[in-house]
Wavefront OBJ file of the C-alpha trace (Angstrom):
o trace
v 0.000 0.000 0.000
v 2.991 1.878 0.722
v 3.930 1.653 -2.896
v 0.527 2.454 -4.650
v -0.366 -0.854 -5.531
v -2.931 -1.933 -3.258
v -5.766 0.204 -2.284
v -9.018 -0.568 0.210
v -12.258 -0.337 -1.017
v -14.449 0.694 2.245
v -17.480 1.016 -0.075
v -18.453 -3.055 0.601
v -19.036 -4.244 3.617
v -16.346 -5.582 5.104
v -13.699 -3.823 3.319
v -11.806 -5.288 0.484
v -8.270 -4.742 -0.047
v -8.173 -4.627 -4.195
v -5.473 -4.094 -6.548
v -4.725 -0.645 -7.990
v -2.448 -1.266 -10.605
v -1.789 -3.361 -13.287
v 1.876 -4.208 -13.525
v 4.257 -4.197 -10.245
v 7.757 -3.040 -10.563
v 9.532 -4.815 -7.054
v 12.709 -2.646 -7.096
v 13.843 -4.080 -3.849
v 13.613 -7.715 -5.819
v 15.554 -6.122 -8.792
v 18.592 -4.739 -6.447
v 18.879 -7.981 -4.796
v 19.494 -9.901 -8.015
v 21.927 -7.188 -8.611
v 23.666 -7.939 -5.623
v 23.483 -11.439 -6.091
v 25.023 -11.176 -9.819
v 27.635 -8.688 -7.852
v 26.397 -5.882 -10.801
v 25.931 -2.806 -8.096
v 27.068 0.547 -8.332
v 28.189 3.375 -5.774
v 25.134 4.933 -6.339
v 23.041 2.160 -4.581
v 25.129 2.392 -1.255
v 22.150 3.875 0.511
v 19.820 1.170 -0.658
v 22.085 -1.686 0.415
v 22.854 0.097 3.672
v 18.707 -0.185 4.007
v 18.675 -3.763 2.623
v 21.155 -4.493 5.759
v 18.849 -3.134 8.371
v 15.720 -5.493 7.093
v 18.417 -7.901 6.904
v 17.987 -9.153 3.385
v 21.276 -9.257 2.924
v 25.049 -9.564 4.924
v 28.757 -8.851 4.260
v 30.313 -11.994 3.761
v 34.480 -12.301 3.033
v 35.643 -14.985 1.221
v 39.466 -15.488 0.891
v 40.765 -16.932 -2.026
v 44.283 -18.853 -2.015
v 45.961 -20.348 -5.192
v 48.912 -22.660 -4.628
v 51.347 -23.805 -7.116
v 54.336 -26.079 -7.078
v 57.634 -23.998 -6.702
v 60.857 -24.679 -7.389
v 62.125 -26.832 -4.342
v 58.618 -28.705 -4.170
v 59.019 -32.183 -2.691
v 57.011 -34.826 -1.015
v 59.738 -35.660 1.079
v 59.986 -33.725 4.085
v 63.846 -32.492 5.017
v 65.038 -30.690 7.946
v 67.660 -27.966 6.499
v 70.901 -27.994 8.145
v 71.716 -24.855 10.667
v 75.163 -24.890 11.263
v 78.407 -25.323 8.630
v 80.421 -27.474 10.935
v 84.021 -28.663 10.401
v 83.436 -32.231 9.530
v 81.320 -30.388 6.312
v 84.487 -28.817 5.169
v 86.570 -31.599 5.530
v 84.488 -33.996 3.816
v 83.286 -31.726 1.033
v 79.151 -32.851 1.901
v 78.445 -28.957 2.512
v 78.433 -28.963 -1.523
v 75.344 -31.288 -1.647
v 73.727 -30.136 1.466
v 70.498 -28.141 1.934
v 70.922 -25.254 4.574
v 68.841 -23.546 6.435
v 68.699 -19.882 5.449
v 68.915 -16.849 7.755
v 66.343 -14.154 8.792
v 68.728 -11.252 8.799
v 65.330 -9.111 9.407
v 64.388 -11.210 12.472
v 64.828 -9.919 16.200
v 67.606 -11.453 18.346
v 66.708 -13.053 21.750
v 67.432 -10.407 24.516
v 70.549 -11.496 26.421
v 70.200 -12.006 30.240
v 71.809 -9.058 32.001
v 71.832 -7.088 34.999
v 69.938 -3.794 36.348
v 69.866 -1.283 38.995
v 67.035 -0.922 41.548
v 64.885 2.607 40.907
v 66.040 2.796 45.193
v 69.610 2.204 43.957
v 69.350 4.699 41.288
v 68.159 7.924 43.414
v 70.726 6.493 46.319
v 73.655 7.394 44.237
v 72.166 10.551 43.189
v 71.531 10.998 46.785
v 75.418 9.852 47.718
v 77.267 11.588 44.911
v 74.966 15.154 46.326
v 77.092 13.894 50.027
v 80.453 13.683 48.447
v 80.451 16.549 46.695
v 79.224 18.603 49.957
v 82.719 17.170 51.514
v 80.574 14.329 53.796
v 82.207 10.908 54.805
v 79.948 7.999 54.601
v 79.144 5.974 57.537
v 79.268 2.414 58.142
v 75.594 1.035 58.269
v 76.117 -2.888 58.407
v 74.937 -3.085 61.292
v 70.918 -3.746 61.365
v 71.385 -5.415 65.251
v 71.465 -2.936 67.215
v 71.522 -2.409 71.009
v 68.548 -0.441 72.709
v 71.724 1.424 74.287
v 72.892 2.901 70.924
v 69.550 3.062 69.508
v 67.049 4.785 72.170
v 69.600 5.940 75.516
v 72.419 7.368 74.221
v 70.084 9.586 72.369
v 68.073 10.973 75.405
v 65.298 9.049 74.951
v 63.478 7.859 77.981
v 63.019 3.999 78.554
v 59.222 4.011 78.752
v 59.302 6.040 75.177
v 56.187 4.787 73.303
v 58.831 4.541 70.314
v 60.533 1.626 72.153
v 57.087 -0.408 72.808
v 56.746 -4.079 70.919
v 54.013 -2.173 68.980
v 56.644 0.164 67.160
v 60.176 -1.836 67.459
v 61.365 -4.993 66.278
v 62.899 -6.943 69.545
v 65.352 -9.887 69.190
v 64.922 -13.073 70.668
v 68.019 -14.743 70.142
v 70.613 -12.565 71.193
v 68.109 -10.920 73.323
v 70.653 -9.140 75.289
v 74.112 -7.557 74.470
v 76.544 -7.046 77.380
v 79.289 -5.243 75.107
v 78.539 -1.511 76.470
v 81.212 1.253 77.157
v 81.261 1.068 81.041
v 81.606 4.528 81.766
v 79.875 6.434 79.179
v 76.972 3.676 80.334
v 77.364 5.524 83.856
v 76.835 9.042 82.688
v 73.970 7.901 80.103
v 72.215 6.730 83.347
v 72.843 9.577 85.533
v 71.461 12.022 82.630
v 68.308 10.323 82.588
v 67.844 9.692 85.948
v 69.056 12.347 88.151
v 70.044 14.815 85.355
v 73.767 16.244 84.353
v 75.889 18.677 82.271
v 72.886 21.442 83.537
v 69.969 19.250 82.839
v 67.459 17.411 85.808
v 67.358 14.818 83.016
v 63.996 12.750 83.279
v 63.971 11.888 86.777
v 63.148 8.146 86.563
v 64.885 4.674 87.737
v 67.047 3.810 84.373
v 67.338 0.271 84.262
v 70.807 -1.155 82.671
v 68.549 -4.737 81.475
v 66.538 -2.121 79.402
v 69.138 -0.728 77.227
v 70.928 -4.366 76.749
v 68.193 -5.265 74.895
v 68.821 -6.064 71.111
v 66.208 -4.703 68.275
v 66.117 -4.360 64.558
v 67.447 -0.627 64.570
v 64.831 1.725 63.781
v 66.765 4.799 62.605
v 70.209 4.940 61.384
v 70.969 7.966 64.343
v 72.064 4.683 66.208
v 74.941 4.998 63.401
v 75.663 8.590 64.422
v 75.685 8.072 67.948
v 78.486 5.681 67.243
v 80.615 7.766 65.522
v 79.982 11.222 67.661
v 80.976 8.637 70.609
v 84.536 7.415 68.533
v 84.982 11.173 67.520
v 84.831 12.346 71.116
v 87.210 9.932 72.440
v 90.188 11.106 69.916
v 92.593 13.297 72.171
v 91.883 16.505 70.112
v 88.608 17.245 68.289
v 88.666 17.679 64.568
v 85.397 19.214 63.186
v 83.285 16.135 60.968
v 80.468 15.775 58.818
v 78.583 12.435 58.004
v 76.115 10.856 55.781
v 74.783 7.709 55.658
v 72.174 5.924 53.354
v 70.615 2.270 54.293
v 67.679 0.195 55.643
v 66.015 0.597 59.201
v 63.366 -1.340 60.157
v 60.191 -0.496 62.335
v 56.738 -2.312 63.422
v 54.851 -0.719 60.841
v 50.990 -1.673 59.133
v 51.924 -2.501 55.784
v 49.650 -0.008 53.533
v 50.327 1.706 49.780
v 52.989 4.121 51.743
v 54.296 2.143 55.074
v 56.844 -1.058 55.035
v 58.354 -2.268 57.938
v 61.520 -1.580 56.163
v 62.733 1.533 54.258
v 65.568 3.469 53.907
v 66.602 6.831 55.775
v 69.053 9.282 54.609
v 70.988 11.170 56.920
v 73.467 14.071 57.277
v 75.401 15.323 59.925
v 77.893 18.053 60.905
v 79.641 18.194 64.269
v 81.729 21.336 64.458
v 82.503 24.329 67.057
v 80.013 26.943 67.823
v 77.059 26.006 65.569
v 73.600 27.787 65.523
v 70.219 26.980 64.171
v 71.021 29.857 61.572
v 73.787 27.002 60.451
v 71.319 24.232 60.221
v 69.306 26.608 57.762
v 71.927 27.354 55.875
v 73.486 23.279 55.199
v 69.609 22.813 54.399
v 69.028 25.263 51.695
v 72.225 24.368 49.819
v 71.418 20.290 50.555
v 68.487 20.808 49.267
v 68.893 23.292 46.436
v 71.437 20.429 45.314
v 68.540 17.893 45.321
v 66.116 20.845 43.137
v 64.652 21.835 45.994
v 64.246 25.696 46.320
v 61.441 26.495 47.618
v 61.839 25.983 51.949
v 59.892 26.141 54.724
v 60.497 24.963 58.280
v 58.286 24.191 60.941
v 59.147 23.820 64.926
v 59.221 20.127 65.821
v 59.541 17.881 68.792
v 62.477 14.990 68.869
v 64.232 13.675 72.184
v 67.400 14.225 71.267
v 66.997 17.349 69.158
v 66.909 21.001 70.453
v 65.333 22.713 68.670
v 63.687 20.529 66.294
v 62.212 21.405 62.542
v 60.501 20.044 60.270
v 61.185 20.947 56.386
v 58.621 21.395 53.467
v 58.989 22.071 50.121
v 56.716 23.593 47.867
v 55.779 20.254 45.240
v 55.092 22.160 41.554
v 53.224 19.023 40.780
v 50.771 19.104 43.440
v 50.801 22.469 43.788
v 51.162 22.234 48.004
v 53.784 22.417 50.651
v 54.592 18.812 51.487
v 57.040 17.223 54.449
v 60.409 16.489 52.601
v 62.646 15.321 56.019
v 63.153 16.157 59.888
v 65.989 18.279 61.437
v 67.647 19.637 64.566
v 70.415 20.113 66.685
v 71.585 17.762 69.119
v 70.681 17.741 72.819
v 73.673 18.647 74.935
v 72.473 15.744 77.041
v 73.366 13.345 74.429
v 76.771 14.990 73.270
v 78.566 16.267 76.605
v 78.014 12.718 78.081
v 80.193 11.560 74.819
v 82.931 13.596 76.046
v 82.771 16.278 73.293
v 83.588 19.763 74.252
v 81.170 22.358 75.545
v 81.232 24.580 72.164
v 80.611 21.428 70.194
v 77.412 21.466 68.401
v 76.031 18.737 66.039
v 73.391 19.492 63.379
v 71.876 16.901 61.668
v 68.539 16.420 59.369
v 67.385 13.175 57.837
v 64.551 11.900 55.178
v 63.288 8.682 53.118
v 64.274 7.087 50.030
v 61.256 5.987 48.933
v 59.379 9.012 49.410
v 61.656 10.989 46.836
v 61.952 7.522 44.306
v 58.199 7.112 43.945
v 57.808 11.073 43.486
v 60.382 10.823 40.540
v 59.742 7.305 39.080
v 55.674 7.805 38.944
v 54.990 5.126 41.986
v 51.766 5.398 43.710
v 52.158 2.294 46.059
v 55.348 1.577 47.913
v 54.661 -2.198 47.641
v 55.242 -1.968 43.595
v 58.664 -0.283 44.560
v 59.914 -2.756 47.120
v 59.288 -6.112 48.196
v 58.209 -9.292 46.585
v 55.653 -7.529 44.168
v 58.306 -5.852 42.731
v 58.202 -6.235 38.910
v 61.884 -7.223 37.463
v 61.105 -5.746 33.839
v 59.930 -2.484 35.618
v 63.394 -2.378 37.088
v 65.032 -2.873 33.798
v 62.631 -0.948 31.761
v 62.993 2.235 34.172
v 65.194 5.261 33.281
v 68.003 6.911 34.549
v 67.415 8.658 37.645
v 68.607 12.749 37.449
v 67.072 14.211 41.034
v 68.171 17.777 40.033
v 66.061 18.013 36.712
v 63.595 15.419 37.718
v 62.106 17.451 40.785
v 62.350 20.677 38.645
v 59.429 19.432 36.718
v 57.850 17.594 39.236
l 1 2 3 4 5 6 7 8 9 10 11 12 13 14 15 16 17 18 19 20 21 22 23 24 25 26 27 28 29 30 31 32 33 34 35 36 37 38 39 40 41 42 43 44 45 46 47 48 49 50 51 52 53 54 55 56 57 58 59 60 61 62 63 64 65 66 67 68 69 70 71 72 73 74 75 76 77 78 79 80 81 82 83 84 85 86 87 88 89 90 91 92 93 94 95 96 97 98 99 100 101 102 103 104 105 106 107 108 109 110 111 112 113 114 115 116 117 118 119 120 121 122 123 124 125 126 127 128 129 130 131 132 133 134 135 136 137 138 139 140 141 142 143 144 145 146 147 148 149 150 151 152 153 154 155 156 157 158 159 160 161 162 163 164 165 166 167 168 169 170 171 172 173 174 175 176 177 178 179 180 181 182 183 184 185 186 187 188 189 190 191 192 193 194 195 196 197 198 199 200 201 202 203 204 205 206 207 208 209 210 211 212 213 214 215 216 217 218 219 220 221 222 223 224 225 226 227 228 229 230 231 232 233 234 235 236 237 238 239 240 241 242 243 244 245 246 247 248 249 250 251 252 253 254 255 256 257 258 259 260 261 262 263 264 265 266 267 268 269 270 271 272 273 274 275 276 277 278 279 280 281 282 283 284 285 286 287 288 289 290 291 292 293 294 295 296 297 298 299 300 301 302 303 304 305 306 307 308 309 310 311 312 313 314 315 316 317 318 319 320 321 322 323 324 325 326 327 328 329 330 331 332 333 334 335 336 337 338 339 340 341 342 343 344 345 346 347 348 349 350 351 352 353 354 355 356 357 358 359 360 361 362 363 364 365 366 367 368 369 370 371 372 373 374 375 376 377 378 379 380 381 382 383 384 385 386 387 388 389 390 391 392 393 394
């Protein structure tokens, strides 16, 4: 009806549908023998396009192949040889021998070979920044450490919530270390018990079984209050300044941006007659070394730092002040008990590795960075590490 060929006659009752022409032309009947005979033209794209919708007709792709004998056409299947060996030569068979031929175009296997860690990477950035700035490394093998070395000999009190099970690894076997310096032990106790050197200390019963207990270090300032100690038994002081790079460990929840490992980096200068307007000063350039301009600091609170601050730098990334490491100067009740002079001072600041290596490499979670998750081909795959230009842009 559509068409014009059928019309209904509502004269009769019922209605009859009659026919209102004589001859039918089905074009729809004519373009699909068109198709069929494969005789179409652009101009019919519309109409097909239509025909595909009623789904009177599909797309169908039909691959044609056409195989012919070639020249080295056998029924009898031969391996080609790979390799011209010795025996070939000396024989003379090479002459009557099929070989295999070589893909010149074709991609080599990858040898095996070695890689740096991303965390190794921004370390020697970190440690070349050191040795340029005139610092001597430490030596950080030691991951035992004493609760003497680690928590009193840096003023901080025995019922510390930093040296509960809850935050600090303790060892079981050695659980005790009896190796102590006798007489700096004395004056350690009689700082933080009945106070010394000008200080009422923390007026509490220090116990000696407390501090001979061994943990998993939990910041490499046990390191530093090693070496302060050496430096202040030499018979005349020479003015130092230390770095150190390496894994402490603490009783962490693992999370995308806690381990119970990690690394801390560490700086310290122990010279005559230095001032917080010192500290500043080793900071800006440390930092402006590292691409880090832009400086703010913030008081703090640590036990054996007086006073304390905390650093920020302005992140061009995120567009906010963010923490970038801890500083201070050290407590005179940690350093006269050492046997360093009066007009000794020891400034010091310290910050993560990770922290900086997932800011430059792109890392959201900490796990992907270290640990057993750790992808190898990441590690190979990853850049070169420059912290100078890299934190520009960031």
């Amino acid at each position: 009806m559509n068409n014009g060929w059928l019309q209904v006659d509502k004269s009769s009752k019922p209605a009859l549908v009659k026919r209102k022409v004589d001859n039918i032309h089905d074009e729809v009947r004519d373009l699909l023998k068109r198709i069929q005979s494969l005789q179409l033209s652009d101009s019919n794209a519309k109409e097909v396009v239509e025909l595909k919708k009623r789904k009177l007709v599909e797309d169908v792709v039909i691959n044609y192949f056409i195989v012919t004998k070639s020249v080295g056409f056998s029924t009898n299947i031969s391996k080609g040889e790979a390799e011209l060996t010795a025996e070939m030569l000396q024989t003379g068979s090479w002459k009557t021998l099929h070989f295999k031929q070589y893909n010149f175009n074709a991609k080599g296997m990858m040898p095996s070979y070695g890689c740096l860690h991303p965390l190794l990477k921004v370390r020697t950035e970190y440690r070349q920044i050191f040795l340029e700035m005139g610092f001597t490394e430490m030596p950080t093998n030691n991951f035992v450490e004493n609760s003497f070395w680690n928590f009193d000999a840096l003023f901080t009190p025995q019922k510390h919530p930093a040296r509960d099970a809850q935050d600090t690894f303790f060892l079981s076997d050695p659980a005790m270390t009896t190796k102590l310096p006798e007489d700096y032990v004395n004056k350690v106790k009689q700082v933080h018990s009945t106070g010394a050197f000008g200080s009422i200390g923390y007026q509490y019963d220090w116990q000696l079984e407390e501090a001979q207990k061994n943990v998993l270090r939990t910041h490499t300032t046990a390191v530093s209050t090693r070496m302060l100690y050496k430096l202040a038994q030499e018979k005349i002081f020479k003015p130092a300044k230390y770095f150190s790079i390496d894994k402490v460990f603490r009783n962490e929840n693992l999370d995308a941006t806690h381990l119970a490992e990690f690394h801390q980096i560490e700086g310290l200068i122990a010279d005559y007659n230095l001032t917080l307007g010192d500290l500043i000063g080793v900071l800006y350039e440390f930092f402006r070394k590292l691409g880090m301009t832009k400086l703010r600091f913030k008081p703090a609170y640590n036990p054996y730092t007086e006073p304390s601050m905390e650093v920020f730098s302005y992140h061009e990334g995120l567009k906010k002040w963010i923490e970038v490491g801890n500083s201070g100067m050290f407590r005179p009740e940690m350093l006269l008990p050492m046997g360093l002079p009066e007009d000794v001072s020891v400034i010091a600041w310290g910050l993560s590795l990770e922290r900086p290596t997932m800011i430059l490499y792109g890392i959201n979670n900490i796990r992907s960075l270290i640990g057993p998750k750790v992808d190898l081909e990441m590690c190979q795959q990853n850049p070169l590490c420059r912290v100078t230009a890299a934190t520009d842009e960031q």
